[in-house]
C-alpha positions as CSV (number, residue, x, y, z in Angstrom):
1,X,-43.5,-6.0,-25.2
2,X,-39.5,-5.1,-26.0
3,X,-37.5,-6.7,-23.8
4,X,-35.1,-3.8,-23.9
5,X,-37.6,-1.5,-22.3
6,X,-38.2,-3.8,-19.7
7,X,-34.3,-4.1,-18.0
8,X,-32.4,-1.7,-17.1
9,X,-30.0,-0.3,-18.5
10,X,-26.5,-1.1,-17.0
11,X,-24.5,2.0,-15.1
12,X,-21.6,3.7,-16.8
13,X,-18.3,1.9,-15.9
14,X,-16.4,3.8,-13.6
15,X,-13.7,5.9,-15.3
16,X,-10.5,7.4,-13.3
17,X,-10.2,10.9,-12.8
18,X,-6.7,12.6,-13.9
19,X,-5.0,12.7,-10.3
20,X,-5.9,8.5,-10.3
21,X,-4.8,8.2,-13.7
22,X,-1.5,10.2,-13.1
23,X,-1.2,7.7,-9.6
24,X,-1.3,4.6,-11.4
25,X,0.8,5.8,-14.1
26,X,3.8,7.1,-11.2
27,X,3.5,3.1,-9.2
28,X,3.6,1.3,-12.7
29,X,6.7,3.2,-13.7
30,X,8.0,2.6,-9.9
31,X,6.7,-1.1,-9.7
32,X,8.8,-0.9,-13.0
33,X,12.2,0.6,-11.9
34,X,11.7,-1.8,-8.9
35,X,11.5,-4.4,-10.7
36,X,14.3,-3.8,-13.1
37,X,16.6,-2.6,-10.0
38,X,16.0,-6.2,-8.3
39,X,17.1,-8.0,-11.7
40,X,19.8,-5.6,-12.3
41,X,21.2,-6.4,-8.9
42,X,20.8,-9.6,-8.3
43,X,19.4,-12.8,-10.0
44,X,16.3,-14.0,-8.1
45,X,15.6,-17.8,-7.0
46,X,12.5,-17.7,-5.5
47,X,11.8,-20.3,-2.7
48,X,9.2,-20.5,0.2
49,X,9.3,-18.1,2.8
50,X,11.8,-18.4,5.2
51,X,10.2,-18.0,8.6
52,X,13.1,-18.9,10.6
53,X,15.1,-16.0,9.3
54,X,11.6,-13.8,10.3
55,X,11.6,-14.7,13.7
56,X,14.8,-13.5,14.3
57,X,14.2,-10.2,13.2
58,X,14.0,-7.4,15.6
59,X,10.3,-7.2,16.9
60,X,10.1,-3.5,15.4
61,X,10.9,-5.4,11.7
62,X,8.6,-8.4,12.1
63,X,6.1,-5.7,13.5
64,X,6.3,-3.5,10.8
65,X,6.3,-6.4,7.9
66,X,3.0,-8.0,9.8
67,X,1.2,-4.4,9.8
68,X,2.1,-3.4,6.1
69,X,1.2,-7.4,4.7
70,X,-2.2,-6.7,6.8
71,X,-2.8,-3.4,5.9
72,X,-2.4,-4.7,1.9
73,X,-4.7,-7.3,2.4
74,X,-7.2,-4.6,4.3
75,X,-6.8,-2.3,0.9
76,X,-7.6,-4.9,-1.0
77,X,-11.1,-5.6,0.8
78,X,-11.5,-1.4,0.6
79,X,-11.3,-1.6,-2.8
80,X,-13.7,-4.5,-3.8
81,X,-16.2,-3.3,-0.9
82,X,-18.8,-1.1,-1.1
83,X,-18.1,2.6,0.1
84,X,-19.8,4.8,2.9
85,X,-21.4,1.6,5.0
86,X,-20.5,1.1,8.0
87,X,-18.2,-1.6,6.7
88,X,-16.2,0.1,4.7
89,X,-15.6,3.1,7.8
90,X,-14.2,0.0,10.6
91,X,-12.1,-0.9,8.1
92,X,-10.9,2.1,7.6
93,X,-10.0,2.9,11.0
94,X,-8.0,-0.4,10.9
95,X,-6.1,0.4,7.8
96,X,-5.6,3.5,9.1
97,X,-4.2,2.3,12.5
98,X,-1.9,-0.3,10.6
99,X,-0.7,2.5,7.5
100,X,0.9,4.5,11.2
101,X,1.9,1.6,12.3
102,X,4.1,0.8,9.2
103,X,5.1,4.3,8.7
104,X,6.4,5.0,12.3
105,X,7.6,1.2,12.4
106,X,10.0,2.5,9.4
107,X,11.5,5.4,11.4
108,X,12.3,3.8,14.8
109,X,13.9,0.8,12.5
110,X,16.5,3.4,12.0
111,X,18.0,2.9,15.1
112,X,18.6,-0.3,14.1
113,X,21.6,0.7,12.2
114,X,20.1,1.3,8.9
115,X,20.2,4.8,7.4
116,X,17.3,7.2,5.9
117,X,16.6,6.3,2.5
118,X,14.0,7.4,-0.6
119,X,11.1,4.8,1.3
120,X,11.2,6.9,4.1
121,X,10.1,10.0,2.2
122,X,6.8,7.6,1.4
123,X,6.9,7.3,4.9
124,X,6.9,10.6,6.1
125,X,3.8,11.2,3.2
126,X,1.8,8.5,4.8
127,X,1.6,10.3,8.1
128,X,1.2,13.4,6.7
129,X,-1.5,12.2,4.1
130,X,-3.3,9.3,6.3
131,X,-4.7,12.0,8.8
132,X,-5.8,14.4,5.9
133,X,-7.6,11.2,4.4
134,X,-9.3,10.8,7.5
135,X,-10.4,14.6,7.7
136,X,-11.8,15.0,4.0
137,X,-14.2,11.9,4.6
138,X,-15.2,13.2,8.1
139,X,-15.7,16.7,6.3
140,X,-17.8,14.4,3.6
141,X,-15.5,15.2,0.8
142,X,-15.4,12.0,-0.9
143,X,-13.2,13.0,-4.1
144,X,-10.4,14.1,-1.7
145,X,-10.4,11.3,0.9
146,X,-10.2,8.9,-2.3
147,X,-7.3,10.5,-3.4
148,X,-5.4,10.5,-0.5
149,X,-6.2,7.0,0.7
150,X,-5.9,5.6,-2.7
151,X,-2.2,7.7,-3.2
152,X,-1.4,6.5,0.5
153,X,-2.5,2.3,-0.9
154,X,-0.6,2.9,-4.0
155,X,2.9,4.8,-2.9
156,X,3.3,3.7,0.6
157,X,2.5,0.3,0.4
158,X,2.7,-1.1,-3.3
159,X,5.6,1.3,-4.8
160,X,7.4,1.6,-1.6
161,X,7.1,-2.1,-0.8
162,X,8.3,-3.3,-4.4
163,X,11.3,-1.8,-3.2
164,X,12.2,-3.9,-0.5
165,X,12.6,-6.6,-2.6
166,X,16.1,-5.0,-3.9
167,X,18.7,-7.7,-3.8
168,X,20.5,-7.8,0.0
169,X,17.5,-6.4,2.0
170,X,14.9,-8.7,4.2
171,X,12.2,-9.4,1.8
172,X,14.5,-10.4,-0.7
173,X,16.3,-13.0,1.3
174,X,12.8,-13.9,3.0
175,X,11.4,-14.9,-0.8
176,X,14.3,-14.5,-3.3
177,X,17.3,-15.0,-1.8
């Protein structure tokens, strides 16, 4: 007997639809310009983090830092897991919770002194696009709800926190100051 006939035949790799395609193209270009703003402005020295400089942060900032790190690392699991289970949906509800938590975090830091500025537009997207996530999958519309949650994972936490490395803000001076 052929052995060939007897396995099975591996599936098809996944392949990425335009709209993901177009995504990853738009955060390598802005992990990119990140990247090149933070060498452009400043020479990095990397060093362990500072957690004494952390804990004096405002409890909005060390809040908001806490919930994005956590919400990455949640991603992360979404991504590797398998989808639909039961899983998968609690912890979604908890990345969900922690992406508002970040994105409203960033607005009431405002009245910390610091002025609106292009992360906030990802901000504003998040809570806007977040809750329209949450209705395509509830509605069953899988394509959808992947595009949104994986434009959400890729804007408003990977592009958007690449940018707060830029020379003079916290994570800078937390890491690479």
């Amino acid at each position: 007997m052929d052995p060939a006939n007897i396995l099975p035949s591996p599936p098809p790799a996944p392949r990425l639809t335009r709209v993901q395609t177009v995504q990853l193209a738009l955060a390598a270009l802005g992990v990119m310009a990140a990247v090149g703003v933070i060498f452009a402005l400043g020479r990095p020295h990397p060093h362990p983090f500072d957690a004494a400089l952390f804990a004096r942060q405002p409890r909005v900032i060390r809040a908001h830092v806490i919930a994005a790190v956590l919400a990455l690392l949640l991603g992360l699991v979404q991504f590797a897991g398998a989808k639909g289970n039961a899983v998968h949906r609690v912890i979604g509800w908890g990345w969900v919770l922690l992406m508002m938590t970040v994105a409203i975090s960033s607005f009431v830091m405002l009245s910390l002194g610091g002025g609106l500025n292009p992360i906030h537009a990802l901000s504003a997207a998040v809570l806007v696009l977040v809750p329209l996530g949450v209705v395509a999958a509830r509605r069953g519309d899988v394509a959808r709800h992947r595009g949104y949650m994986t434009g959400v994972f890729v804007f408003g936490l990977i592009v958007a926190g690449a940018f707060t490395f830029v020379p003079g803000r916290l994570m800078w001076r937390l890491f690479l100051g």
